[in-house]
N, C-alpha and C positions, 0 to 999 in steps of 0.2 A: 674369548669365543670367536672362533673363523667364521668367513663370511658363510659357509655353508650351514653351519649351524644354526646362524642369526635369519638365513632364509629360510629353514625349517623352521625357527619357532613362530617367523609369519604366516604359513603354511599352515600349520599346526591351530593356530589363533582362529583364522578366518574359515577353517572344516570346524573347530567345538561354534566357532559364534554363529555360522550358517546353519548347523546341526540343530541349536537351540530356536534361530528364528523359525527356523523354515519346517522342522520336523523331518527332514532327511532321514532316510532309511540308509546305510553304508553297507552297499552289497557291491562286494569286490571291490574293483578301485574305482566305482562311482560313489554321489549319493544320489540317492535318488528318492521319487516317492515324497517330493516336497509341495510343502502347501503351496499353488501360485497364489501370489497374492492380487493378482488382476481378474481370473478368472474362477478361484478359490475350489480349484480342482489341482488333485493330486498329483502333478503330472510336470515338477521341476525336476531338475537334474543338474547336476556339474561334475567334468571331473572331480576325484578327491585330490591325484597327484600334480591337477594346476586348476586350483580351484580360483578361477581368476573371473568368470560368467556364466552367470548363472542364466536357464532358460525354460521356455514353456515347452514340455513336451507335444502339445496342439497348437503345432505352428501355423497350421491354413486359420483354426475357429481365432485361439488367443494370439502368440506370437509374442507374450511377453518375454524380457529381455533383461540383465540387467548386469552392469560392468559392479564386479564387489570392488574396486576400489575407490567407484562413489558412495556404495552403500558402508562400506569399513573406511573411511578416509585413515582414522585413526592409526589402524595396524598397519596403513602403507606409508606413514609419517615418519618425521625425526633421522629420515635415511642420514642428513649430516653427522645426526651422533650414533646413530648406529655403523655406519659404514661409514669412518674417516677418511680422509687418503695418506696415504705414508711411502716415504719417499721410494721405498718396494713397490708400492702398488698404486700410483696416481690418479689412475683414474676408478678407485676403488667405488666411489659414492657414486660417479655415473656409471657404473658398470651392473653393479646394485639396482638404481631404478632402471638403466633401461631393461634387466631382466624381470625383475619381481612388477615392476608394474607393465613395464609395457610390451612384456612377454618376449625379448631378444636375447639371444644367447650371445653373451660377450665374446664368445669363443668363434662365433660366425661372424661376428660386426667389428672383430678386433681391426682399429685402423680407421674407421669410419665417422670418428667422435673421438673429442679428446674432454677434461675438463678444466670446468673453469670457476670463477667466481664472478657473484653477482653482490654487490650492494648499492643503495638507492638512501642519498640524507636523508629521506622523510621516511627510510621504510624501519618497517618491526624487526627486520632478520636479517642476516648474510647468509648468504647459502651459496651450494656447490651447482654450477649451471653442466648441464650438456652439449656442447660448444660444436656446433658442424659450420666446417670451414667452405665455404663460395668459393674465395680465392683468396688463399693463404701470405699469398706475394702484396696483394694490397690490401691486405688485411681488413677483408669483409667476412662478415661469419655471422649466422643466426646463432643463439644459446637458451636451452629449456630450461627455464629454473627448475629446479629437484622440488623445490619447497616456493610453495605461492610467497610471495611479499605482496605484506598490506601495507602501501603508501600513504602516508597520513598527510594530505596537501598544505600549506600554510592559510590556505582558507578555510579548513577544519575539514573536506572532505575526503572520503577516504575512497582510494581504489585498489585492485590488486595486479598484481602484476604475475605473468607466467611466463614468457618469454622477451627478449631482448635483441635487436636490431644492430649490430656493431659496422658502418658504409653501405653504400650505397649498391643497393640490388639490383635495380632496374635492370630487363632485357637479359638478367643472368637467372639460371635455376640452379640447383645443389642437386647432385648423382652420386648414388654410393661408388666411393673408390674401387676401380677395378673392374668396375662395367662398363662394358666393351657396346656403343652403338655402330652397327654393320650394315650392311647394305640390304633392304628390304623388312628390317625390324620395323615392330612394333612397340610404339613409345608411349604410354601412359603418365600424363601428368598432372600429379595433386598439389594438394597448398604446401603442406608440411613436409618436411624431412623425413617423421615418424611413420606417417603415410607412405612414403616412397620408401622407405623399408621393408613397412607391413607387404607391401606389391611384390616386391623383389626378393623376401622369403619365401611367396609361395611362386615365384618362377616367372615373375612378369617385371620386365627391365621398367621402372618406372622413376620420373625425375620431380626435385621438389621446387615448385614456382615460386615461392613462398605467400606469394598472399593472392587471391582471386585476381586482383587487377592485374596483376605484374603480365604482362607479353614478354615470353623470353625469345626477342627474334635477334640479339646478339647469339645466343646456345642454336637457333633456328636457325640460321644463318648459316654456320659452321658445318650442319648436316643436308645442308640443302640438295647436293646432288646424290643422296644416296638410296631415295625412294623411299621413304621413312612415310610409314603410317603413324597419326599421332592419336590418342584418345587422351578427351579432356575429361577425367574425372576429379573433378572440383569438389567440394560441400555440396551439397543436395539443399541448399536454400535458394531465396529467392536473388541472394548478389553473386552465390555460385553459379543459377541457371543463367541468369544473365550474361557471366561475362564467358560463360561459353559459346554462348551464343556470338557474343564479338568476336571472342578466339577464332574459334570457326571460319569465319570470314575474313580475317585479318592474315591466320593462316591459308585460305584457299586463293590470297591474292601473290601467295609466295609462293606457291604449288606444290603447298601438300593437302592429302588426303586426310579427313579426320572423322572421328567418329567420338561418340561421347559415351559416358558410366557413370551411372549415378547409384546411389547406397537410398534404397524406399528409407521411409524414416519413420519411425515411432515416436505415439506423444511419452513414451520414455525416457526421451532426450534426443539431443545429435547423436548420431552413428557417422562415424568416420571408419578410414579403412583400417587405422591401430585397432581400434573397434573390433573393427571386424574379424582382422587379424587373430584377436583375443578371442574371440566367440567360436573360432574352427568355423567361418563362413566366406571362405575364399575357395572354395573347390570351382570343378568344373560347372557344377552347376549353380551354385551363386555367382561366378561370373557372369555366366550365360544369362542371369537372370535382369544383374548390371547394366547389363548391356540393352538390354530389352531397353529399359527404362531411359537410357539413355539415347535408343533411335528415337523412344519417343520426342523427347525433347527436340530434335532434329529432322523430325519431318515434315518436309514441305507442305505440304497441305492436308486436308481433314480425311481427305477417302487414304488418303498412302497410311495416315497413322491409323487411323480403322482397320484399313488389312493389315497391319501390323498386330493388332491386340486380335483383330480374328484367328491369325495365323499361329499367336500363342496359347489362345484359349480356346477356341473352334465355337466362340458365341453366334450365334446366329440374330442377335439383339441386344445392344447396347449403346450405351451413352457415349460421347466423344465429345470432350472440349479441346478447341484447338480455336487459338487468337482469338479467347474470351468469349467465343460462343459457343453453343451447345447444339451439339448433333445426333439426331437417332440413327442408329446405322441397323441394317436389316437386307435381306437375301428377299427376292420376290423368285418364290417357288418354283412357279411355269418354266421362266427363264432360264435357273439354275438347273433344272430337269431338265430342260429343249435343249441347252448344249452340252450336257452331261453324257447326252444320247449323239450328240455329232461326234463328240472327242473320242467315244466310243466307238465309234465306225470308223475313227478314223485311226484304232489301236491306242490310242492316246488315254491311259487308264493312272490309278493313285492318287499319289499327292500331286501331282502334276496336275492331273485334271480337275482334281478337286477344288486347287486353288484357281485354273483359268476360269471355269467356271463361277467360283464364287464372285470374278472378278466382272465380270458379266454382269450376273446377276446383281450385285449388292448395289443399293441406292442411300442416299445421306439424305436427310434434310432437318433442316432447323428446326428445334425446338424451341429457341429461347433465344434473344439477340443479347444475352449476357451469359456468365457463369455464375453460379449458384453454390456455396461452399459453405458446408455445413463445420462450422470452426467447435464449437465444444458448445457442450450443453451448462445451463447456468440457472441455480434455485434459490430461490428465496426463503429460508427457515423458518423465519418472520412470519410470512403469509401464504406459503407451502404454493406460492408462485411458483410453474419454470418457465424459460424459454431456450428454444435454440438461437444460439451468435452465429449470426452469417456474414458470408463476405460478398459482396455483389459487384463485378468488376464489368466492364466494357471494352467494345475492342477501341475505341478512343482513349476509354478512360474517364472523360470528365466526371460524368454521373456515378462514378463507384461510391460504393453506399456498405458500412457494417453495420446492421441491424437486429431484432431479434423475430423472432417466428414461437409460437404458441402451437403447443402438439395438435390443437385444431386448426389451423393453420396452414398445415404442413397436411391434412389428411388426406384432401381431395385437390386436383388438379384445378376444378373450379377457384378454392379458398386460394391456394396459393398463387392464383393469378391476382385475384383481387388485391392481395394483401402484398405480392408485390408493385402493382402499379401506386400505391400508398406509397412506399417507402423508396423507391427507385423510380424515380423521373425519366420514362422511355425504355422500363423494362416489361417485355412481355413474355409472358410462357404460353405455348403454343400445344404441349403435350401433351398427352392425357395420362391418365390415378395411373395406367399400368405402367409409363415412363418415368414417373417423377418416381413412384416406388422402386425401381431399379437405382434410382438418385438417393435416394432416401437410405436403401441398404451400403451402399457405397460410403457414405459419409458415416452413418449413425451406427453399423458394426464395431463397438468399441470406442467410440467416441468421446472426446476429453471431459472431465467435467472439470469445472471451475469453483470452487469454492468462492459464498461472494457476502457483502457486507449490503447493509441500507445505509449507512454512514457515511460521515469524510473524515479521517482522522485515525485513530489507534484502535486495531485491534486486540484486545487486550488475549481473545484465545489461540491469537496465532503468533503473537509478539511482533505485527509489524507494523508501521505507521504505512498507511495506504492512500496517498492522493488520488489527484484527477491524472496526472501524465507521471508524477514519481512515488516512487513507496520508498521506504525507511527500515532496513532491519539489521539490527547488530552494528550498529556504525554503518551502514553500507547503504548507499543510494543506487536506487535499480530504477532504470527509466521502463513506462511500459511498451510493452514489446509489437509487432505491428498485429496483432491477433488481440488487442486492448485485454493484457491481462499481466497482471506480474507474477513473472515464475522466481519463487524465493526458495532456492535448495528445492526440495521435495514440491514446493508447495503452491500450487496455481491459484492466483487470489486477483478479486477484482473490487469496485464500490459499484453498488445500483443507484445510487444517489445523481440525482440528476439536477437539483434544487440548487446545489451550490459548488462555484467554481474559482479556485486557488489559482491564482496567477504566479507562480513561482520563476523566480528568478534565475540568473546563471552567477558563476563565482564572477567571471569575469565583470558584471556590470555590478555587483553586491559595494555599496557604499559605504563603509566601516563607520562613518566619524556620526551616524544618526545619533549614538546615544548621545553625545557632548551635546548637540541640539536637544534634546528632551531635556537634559539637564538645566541647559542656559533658557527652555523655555519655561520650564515648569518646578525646578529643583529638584527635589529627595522625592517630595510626592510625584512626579511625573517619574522617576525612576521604580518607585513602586505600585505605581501602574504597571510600567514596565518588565516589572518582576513577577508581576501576576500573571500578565499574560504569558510571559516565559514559563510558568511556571505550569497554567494548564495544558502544555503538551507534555507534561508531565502526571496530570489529575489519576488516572486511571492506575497506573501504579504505585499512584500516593495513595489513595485509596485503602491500595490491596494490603499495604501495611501498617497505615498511620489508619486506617477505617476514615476517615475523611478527608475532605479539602474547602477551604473557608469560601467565603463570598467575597465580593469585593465592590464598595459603595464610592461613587467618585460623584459629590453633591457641591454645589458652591451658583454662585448668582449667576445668573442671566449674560453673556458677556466674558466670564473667565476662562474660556478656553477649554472645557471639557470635550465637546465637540472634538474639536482639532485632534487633540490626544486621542481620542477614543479613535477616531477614524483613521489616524496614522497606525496607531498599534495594528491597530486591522489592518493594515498595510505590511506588517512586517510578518504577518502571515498569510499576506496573497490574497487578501479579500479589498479591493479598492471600491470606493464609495460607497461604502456603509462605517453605521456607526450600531443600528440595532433594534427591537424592534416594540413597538407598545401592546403591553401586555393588555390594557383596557380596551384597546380597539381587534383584539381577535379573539377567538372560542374557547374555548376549553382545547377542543379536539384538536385545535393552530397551534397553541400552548404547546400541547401535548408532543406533536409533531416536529416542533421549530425545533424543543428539547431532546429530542432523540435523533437530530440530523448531523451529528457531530456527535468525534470522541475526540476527547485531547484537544478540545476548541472551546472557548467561551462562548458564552448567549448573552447574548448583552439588552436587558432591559432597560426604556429608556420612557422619562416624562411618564411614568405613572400615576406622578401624583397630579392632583387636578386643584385647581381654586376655587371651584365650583362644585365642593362633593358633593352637594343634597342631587345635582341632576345628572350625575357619571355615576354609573356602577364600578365600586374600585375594585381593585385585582387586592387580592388574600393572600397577602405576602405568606400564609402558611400553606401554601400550595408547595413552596418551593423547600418546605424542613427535609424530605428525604430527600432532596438532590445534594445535601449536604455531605450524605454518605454513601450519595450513587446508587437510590433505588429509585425505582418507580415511580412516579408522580404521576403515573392514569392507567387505571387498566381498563381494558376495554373485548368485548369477545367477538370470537373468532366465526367467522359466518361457514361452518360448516356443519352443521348440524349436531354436534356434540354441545358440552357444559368445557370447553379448553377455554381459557383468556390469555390474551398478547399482554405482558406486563415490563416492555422493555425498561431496563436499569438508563438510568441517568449516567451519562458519560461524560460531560465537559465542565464545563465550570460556569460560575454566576457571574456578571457584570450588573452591576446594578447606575446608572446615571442619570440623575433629575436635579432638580432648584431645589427640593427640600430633602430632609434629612427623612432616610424609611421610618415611618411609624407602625412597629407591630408588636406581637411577643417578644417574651424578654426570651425566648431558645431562640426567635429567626435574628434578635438585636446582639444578641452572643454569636452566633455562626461570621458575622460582619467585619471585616476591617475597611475601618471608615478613613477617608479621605475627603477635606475639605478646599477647595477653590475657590481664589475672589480676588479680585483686579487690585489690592493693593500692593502687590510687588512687580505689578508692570511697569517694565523700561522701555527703553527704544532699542535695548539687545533683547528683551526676551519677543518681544513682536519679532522682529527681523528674524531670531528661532525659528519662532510657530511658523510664520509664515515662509520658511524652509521648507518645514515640515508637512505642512497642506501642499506645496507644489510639488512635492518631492515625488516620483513616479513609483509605482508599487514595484517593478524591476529592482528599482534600485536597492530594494530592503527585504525584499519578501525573501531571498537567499537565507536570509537569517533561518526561516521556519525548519530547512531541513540541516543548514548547522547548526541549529539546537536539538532536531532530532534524535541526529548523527552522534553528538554526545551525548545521547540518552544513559549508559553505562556510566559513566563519569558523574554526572548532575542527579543521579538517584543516589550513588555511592555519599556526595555530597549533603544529600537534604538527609539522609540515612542518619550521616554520622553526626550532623550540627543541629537537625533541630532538635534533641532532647537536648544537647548545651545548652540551644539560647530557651528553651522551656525552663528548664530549671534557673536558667538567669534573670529570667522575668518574672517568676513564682518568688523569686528573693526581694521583691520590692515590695515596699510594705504596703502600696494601694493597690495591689494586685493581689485577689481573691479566686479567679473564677480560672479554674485549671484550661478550661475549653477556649476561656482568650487568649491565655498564655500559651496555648496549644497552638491555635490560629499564628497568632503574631511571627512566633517560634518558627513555624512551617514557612512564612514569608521572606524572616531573616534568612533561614536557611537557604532559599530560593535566590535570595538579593546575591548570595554569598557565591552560588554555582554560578549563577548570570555573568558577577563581577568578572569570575575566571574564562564562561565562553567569550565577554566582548571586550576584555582585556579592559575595564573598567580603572582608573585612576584608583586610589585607594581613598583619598579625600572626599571621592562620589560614594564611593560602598559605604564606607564610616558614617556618611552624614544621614544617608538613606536608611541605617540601621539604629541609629538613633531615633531619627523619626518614626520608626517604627514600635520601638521601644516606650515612647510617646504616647503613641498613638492607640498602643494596649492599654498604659493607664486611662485615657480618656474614654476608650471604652468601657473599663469598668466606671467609671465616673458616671457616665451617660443609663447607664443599665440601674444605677444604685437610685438614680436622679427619676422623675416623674416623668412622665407623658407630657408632651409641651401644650396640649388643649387642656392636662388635668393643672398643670402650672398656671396656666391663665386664668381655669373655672377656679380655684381658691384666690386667687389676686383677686377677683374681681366678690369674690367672697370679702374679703376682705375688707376691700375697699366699700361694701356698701354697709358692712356693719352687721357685725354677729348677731346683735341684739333684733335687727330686723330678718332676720332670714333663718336662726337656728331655732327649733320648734323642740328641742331636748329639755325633760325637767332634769335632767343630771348635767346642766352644761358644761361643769367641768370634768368630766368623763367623754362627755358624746357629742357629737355634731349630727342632729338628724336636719335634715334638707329637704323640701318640696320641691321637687324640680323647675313644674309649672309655676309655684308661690316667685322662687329663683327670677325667672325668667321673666314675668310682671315687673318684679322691682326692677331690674337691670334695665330693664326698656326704661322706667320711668326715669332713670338717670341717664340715659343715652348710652348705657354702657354693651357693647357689640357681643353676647353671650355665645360660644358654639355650640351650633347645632342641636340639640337637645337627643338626635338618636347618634350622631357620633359620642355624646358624654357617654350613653349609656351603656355605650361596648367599650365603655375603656376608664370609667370610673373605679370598677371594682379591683383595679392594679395599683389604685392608688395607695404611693407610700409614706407618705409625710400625714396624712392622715390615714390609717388603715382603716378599710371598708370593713364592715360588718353583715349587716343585710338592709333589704327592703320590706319593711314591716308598718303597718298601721302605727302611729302613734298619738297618742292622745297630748296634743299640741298645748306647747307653753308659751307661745309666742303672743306676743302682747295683740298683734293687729287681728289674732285669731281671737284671745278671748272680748275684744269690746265689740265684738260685733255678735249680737246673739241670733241672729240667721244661719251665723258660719257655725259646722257643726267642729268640735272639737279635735274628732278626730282625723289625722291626716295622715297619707299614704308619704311616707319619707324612707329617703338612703339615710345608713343611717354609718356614721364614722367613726372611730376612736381616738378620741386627742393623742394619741403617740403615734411615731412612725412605725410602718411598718419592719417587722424585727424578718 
């Protein structure tokens, strides 16, 4: 198949896949009659014969825009093995993309580009670069990789790569071969090479900088005496407007003339001039339009850029920010008439007059000693909250402020004073509902929305891990952006979460050797702490497949170091000084709340149990059985006048940490893998650990949280494929009964196992840690078969005072019936410490060494009952069966 072919069947691909999404009508060689999807009116279109951007027919209302080789990456991919090069045809694969993707006819740009290769030790691919030569003789050249490479860094993070740097560029810029600058041209200059293409197919000589900072006053230098006008069309961002702003000056101290062009931008994405190029919006009059935008940039003071926007739009009232403050601009009538009528006498009639006049006439003043920037709008699902994100800048700067605003808020000129001097220290608004609405339509025609989370951690409906300053999706770290929002491909995401705040680290300060410290402080159990918490930035998608994820009990004396671990773990996900929180000392509705502030994070409960229960109300460890499986633990409703209730799903995982061991049902003592601590294997190396471990700065470790993220694909793959292994390997021991422990254990092995492989764990650590776990399921079932340790003590002490005085059964060898209160007399009369009489009573009836029966009257055979003929025979007793419970 020849190359023409193989670019018809891309062709061909991207009209049936736009025809399917979009509903195209194909009349003639358009399509048209497509659904927008921004404005959801009829009214897209593309060519058919270079269906390369697609667009809004309602370009002033919508203006939607869209390059199909972000929406199809697919069909523009694999150019390496579709388009080889062969010693005929070399530069066959860049010749390929720079026409199908980026709209250049090799036939025009033959000479201008040669190719090359690109590959990187850490990356995924080798591929064929677009190689534009600087200066060929000192072999300086930029090159467009064909095909992105993802670098996978030896710290586990990954980036990608697009283009490549080969010497040093400074003060030099890259011109297509063959362009002639002459005396009195105009020179337009962008970042990219592709750029300066895009310019220079539609007829405007334009050279590439290669990167915003670059000053090319060696290329400057060279055309100095030829009267060269220069335009700086940069990136339309905020380090593009910048450095033209130096440009500018930097060249006006060299004596040229400059002028700038800027490309408006859509929350679309970047628009560049290949962009644009591609869109058919390089005419006469999208230059024109350029250019506008770019005097603005460049005007000396607030009235010149005023008659500038008057001069294009013929407003008679509007808004002007210029050097972060805001100005009302406006025409006083009298005056604009009074010399309307002189310039008229004086022959002086048009656009001539019309403009001295206006100039006359028109007055500025302050509205606001800031700028006011309405950045996107943002809702809360949850609680059908919104707000608008603003940006609030000054012309110093100190007090800039991004905040939000509330549709009341924002309605009257009044509110929005108020409600900015709240949130911006020395912001005032001065205008009045008819100016700020002018402001209002400005911003909020179209305005971004943000999709947003009440959490910190993993969104499980958009697949991304979403911090405070990084998110996590696909292996990929994306820092947030200066508008506090992360844009993930398609997808604009933020957390409203303001309760809790992750200190994450960089590679560079990340301390590798922490585990060997856990190990040396704590052994196999402190590595399977470790694997737990590892393991709940993973909950949410173990979940979705295994339907649960265990608990995890870290119990042991006063003094063994739980503490320590607990708060370091917490450490190695960004959360420094804490350890966690007491369920006994907060509400239901705290509960409720602490549990749903995190996804893919643990809750760490701590010292619930008390030694005083008659006067502490205890926490119901059965609150916590649906978080087992990530549902709801509170619903509660919704104050809008309907029957709707908020029932958010439980998203992180359980930490459970006290001095004794949980006492509850035998579902919440199954959900559990237990771990016990105590100072008998303290050395003077495991202190000197821990106390590593406590000084050790969160910097230094919390890097782990998003290189375990990072490998998310890898470590589900992982627990996928080993834990029904190690299940079915702990179902084969013969004290192993209860599929749900062997289920738990299995899920932790698994977990130990992915861990081993992200922190390059020894194998004598993993082996020992997996055996302990192995362990540690038998003894759970052990503990689950075993009694309640109050119901173990209320028979000891049965025991101990003698059946013959306490059991009231005339079948005693069948029955144990008991009086509680009878009970509890005689034990006092021997000193003996009986519990509590209303904890026996919630927790009698599970007894299994003697199985409970009921609570019934019985007519008493107990010796001290019948010599006493006041005492009436019959007595209210529990009543038991001499065998275990089966």
């Amino acid at each position: 198949m020849n190359k023409y072919s193989m670019a018809e069947d891309v062709r061909r691909e991207v009209v049936a896949r736009l025809t399917s999404d979009y509903q195209f009508k194909p009349i003639q060689n358009w399509l048209r009659q497509g659904c927008c999807p921004e404005c959801n009116r009829r009214e897209l279109f593309v060519n058919a014969d270079s269906p390369w951007v697609i667009k809004c027919g309602r370009e002033n209302k919508c203006g939607f825009t869209a390059n199909v080789r972000d929406l199809y990456p697919d069909a523009f991919g694999k150019f390496n093995e579709k388009f080889p090069a062969t010693t005929e045809k070399p530069n066959a694969t860049a010749d390929a993309y720079m026409d199908f993707v980026r709209g250049f006819s090799p036939a025009k740009t033959k000479g201008w580009y040669r190719q090359g290769k690109f590959r990187h030790p850490y990356g995924n691919r080798e591929t064929a670069t677009v190689v534009f030569d600087i200066s060929r003789g000192q072999d300086i050249f930029m090159e467009r990789l064909i095909e992105t490479v993802l670098v996978k860094n030896p710290d586990g993070t990954t980036s990608s790569r697009k283009a490549n740097f080969v010497g040093g560029h400074k003060g030099l810029w890259w011109q297509p071969p063959g362009m002639k600058i002459k005396d009195g041209d105009e020179i337009w200059l962008v970042e990219g090479c592709l750029d300066a293409i895009a310019l220079h197919m539609n007829g405007i000589k334009a050279v590439a900088i290669l990167s915003c900072v670059n000053f090319p006053d060696q290329k400057l230098e060279a055309i100095r005496n030829k009267n060269i006008t220069l335009v700086w069309a940069l990136d339309n961002d905020a380090a593009g407007r910048r450095d033209i702003r130096k440009h500018v000056k930097k060249a006006s101290l060299m004596g040229f003339i400059s002028k700038a062009a800027l490309i408006p931008q859509k929350d679309q994405g970047k628009i560049d001039w290949n962009d644009a190029h591609l869109a058919r919006q390089l005419g006469n009059q999208d230059i024109e339009r350029y250019r506008f935008h770019g005097d603005l940039l460049l005007a000396p003071s607030p009235m010149e850029k005023a008659l500038l926007i008057w001069q294009r739009y013929k407003s008679r009232g509007f808004v002007v920010e210029f050097d972060k403050r805001t100005y009302w601009f406006s025409i006083i009538q009298e005056t604009y008439s009074a010399h309307k009528t002189t310039l008229a006498d004086r022959n002086i009639t048009g656009e001539e007059a019309e403009e001295e006049a206006v100039r006359k006439a028109a007055q500025l003043h302050q509205i606001a000693n800031c700028t006011i920037k309405f950045l996107y709008f943002q809702q809360s699902r949850q609680t059908d909250e919104s707000w608008y994100y603003t940006k609030i800048e000054f012309p110093h700067g100190r007090n800039n402020q991004k905040n939000t605003f509330t549709g009341g808020q924002i309605a009257t000129a009044s509110e929005l004073r108020k409600r900015l001097l709240t949130i911006a220290p020395g912001a005032v608004f001065e205008g009045n509902t008819h100016q700020l609405n002018w402001i209002l339509k400005k911003y909020l025609d179209h305005i971004r929305t943000v999709e947003t989370t009440d959490f910190i951690g993993y969104s499980k409906e958009h697949g991304i891990y979403v911090f405070n300053n990084q998110a996590v999706a696909a292996g990929r770290v994306i820092d947030i952006n200066d508008e506090d929002f992360f844009e993930v491909g398609k997808t604009s995401i933020k957390s409203l979460n303001q309760s809790l705040h992750l200190q994450i680290g960089t590679a560079n300060d990340y301390n590798p050797r922490w585990p060997e410290l856990v190990y040396s402080a704590y052994g196999a159990k402190g590595l399977i702490a470790t694997a737990f918490f590892f393991g709940s930035l993973f909950a949410e998608q173990i979940r979705a497949t295994q339907k649960s994820y265990p608990f995890l009990e870290i119990v042991g004396e006063a003094g063994a170091g739980k503490s320590t671990l607990i708060e370091f773990l917490w450490k190695t996900l960004g959360r420094s000084d804490y350890e966690g929180f007491d369920p006994n000392k907060s509400t239901l509705a705290a509960r409720a709340r602490i549990f749903t502030q995190v996804s893919n994070l643990p809750v760490c409960l701590i010292e619930s149990d008390r030694e005083d229960k008659a006067k502490a109300k205890q926490f119901d460890w059965d609150e916590l059985k649906t978080a087992y499986n990530g549902r709801a633990s509170r619903a509660r409703g919704l104050k809008n006048g309907g029957n709707e209730t908020s029932e958010p799903p439980f998203r992180g995982s359980i930490v459970i940490s006290q001095n004794a061991a949980v006492n509850a049902s035998e579902a919440i003592m199954q959900r559990i893998i237990h771990t016990t601590f105590d100072t008998s294997g303290h050395t003077a190396a495991s202190k000197s650990a821990a106390d590593a471990l406590a000084s050790m700065p969160v910097e230094n470790v919390s890097f782990f949280l998003l290189k375990a993220a990072a490998a998310e694909k890898t470590v589900l793959a992982t627990i996928a494929r080993r834990t029904p292994h190690y299940e079915k390997q702990l179902m084969a021991l013969p004290d192993l009964r209860s599929n749900r422990i062997a289920k738990n254990h299995a899920q932790m092995m698994a977990m130990t196992e992915a861990m081993a492989e992200i922190l390059n764990l020894p194998a004598h650590m993993k082996n020992e840690t997996l055996e302990a776990l192995s362990n540690a399921a038998i003894m759970r079932q052990r503990s689950i078969a075993a009694d309640h340790p109050l119901i173990e003590e209320f028979w000891e002490i049965y025991e101990f005072l003698g059946e013959n005085k306490l059991n009231h059964s005339r079948t005693p060898q069948e029955t144990i019936a008991i009086n509680l209160n009878h009970l509890q007399a005689v034990a006092h009369s021997y000193n003996q410490p009986l519990p509590p009489l209303s904890d026996l009573k919630k927790i009698l009836r599970s007894s299994k060494s003697r199985r409970f029966i009921d609570i019934k009257a019985v007519n008493s055979a107990n010796e001290a009952y019948q010599s006493n003929a006041d005492r009436a025979k019959t007595v209210k007793c529990w009543v038991f069966d001499r065998g275990a419970r089966k």
